[in-house]
C-alpha positions as CSV (number, residue, x, y, z in Angstrom):
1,X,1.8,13.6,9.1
2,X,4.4,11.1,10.9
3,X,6.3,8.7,8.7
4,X,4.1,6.1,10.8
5,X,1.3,7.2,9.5
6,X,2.2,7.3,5.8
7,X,3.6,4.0,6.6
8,X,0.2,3.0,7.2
9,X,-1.7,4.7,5.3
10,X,0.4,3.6,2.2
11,X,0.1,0.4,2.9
12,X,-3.3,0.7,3.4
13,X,-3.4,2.3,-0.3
14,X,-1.1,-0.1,-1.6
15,X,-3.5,-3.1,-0.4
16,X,-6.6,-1.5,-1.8
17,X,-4.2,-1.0,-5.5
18,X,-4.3,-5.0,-5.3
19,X,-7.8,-5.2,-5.7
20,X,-9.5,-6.0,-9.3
21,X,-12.0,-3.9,-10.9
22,X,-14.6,-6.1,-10.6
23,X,-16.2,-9.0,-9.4
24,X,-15.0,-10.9,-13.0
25,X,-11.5,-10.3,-12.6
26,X,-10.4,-13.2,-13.8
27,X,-11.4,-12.6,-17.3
28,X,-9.9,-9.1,-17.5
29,X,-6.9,-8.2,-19.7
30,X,-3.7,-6.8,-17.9
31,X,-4.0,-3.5,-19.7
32,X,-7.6,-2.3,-18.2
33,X,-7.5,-4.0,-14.9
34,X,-5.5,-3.4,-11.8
35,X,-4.1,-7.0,-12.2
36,X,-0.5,-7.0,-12.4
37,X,2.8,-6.1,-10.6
38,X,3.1,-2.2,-9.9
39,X,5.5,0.5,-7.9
40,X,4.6,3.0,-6.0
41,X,6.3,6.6,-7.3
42,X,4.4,9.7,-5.7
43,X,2.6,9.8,-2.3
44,X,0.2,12.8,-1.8
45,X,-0.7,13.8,1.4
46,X,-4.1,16.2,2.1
47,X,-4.7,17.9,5.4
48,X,-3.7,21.3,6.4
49,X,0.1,21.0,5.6
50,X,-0.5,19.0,2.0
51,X,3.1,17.4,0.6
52,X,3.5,15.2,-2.2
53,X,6.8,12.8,-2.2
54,X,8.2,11.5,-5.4
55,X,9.5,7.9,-4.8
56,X,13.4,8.1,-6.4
57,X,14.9,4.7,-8.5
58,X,15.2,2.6,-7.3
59,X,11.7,2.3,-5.7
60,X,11.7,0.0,-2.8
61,X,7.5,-0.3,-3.5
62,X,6.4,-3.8,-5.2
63,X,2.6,-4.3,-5.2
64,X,1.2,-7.9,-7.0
65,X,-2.2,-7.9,-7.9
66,X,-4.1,-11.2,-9.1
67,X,-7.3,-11.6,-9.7
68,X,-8.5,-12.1,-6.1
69,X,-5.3,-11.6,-4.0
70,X,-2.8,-8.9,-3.1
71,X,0.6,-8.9,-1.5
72,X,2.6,-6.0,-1.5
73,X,6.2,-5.0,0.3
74,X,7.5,-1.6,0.4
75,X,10.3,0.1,2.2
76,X,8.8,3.0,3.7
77,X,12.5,5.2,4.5
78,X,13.8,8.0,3.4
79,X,17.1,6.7,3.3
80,X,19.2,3.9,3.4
81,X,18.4,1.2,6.5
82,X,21.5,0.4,8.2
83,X,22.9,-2.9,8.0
84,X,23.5,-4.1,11.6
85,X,26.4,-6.3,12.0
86,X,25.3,-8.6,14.5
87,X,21.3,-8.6,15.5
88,X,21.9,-10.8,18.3
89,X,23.6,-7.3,20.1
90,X,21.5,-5.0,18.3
91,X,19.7,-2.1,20.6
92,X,16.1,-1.7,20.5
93,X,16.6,1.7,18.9
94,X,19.1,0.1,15.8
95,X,16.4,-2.7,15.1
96,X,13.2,-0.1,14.7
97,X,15.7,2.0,12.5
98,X,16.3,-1.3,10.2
99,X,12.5,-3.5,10.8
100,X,10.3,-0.1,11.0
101,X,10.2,1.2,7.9
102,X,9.6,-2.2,6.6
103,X,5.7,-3.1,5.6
104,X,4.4,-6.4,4.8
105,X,0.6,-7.7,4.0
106,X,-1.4,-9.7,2.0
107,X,-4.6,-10.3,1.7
108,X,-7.8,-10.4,-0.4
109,X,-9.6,-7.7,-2.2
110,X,-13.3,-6.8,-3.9
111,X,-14.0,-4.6,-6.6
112,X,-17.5,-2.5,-6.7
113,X,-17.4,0.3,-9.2
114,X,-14.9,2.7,-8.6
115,X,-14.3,1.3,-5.1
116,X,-11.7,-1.5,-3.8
117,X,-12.2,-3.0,-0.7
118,X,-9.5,-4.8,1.0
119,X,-9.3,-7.3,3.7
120,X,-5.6,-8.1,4.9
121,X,-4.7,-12.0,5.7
122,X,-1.1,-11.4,7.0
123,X,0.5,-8.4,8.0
124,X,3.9,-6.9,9.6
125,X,1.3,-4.7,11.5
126,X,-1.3,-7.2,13.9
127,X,-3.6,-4.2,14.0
128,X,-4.4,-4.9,10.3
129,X,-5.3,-8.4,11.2
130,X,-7.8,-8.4,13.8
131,X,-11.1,-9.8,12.4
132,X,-13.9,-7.2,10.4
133,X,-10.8,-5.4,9.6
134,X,-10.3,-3.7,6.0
135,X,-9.7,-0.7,3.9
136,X,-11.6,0.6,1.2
137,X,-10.0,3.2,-1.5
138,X,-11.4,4.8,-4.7
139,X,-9.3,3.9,-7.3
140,X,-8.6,5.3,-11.2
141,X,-6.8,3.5,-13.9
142,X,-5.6,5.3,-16.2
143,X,-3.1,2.8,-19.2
144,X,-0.4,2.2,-16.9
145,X,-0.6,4.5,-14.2
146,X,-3.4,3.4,-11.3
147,X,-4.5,5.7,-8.4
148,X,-5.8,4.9,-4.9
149,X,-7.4,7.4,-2.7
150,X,-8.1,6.8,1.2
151,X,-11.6,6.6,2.3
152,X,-12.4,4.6,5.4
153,X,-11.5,1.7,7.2
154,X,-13.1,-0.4,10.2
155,X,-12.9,3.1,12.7
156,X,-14.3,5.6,10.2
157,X,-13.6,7.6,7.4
158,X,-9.7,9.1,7.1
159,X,-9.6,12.7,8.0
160,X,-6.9,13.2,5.9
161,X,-6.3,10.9,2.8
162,X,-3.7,10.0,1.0
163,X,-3.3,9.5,-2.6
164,X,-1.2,6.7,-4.0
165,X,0.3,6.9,-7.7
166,X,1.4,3.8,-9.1
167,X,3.1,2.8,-12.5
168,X,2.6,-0.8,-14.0
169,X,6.0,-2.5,-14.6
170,X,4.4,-6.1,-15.5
């Protein structure tokens, strides 16, 4: 799988992690709903060449869940991004190395059962923003660890999920 693609894919995860257990959110507790701020530490990637990637300290992953809304940034590198010096002289190829691993969105989120359904508002990516689109995830919460599983979006079902593992750190 293409660093773009687990880009996107863990965005999409990360989107569906904002989304609340259920429709009464805004009664639930932090400690048994998905409402909270949470990092991203392990990424696990099916298909016919599976991987896993632990996310090393300090994790550039911040997802904020509230009761109806998500926003989540992340850092998607393997690596430090460069810092270019002046971006007025920058080359096309120095700016995707600093802006592309870089993922933005926000957006709102429903809760039916196991299942999280998001629907992204803003986005670094305007594919995630064109109308009827969304993501839906299964999603486990175990204490203070929360998992989100790939499903399907507005084109179909994924043929090769990805598992997000997230820890709550508020």
């Amino acid at each position: 799988m293409s660093a773009l693609r687990v880009r996107q894919a863990f965005g999409l995860v990360i989107s569906v992690a904002l989304m609340a257990p259920s429709s009464g959110a805004v009664s639930q507790s932090k400690s048994g709903s998905i409402q909270g701020v949470w990092q991203t530490v392990e990424i696990t990637i099916a298909g016919p060449t599976p991987r896993t990637i632990t996310i090393p300290e300090p994790r550039p992953y911040l997802t904020i869940i509230t009761a109806r809304y998500y926003s989540r940034t992340e850092v998607q590198s393997e690596g430090p991004r460069p810092v270019i010096a002046d971006v007025a002289k920058a080359t096309a190829d120095e700016l995707r190395t600093v802006w592309g691993p870089f993922v933005g969105e926000a957006g709102t989120y429903e809760v039916s059962g196991e299942i999280v359904t998001m629907h992204p508002v803003a986005s670094k990516n305007p594919a995630a923003m064109v109308p009827g689109a969304f993501i839906v995830y299964t999603h486990k919460l175990d204490g203070n660890t929360l998992w989100f599983v790939q499903q399907r979006n507005q084109n179909g079902p994924y043929p090769t999920p990805v598992t997000f593992k997230l820890v709550r750190v508020e």
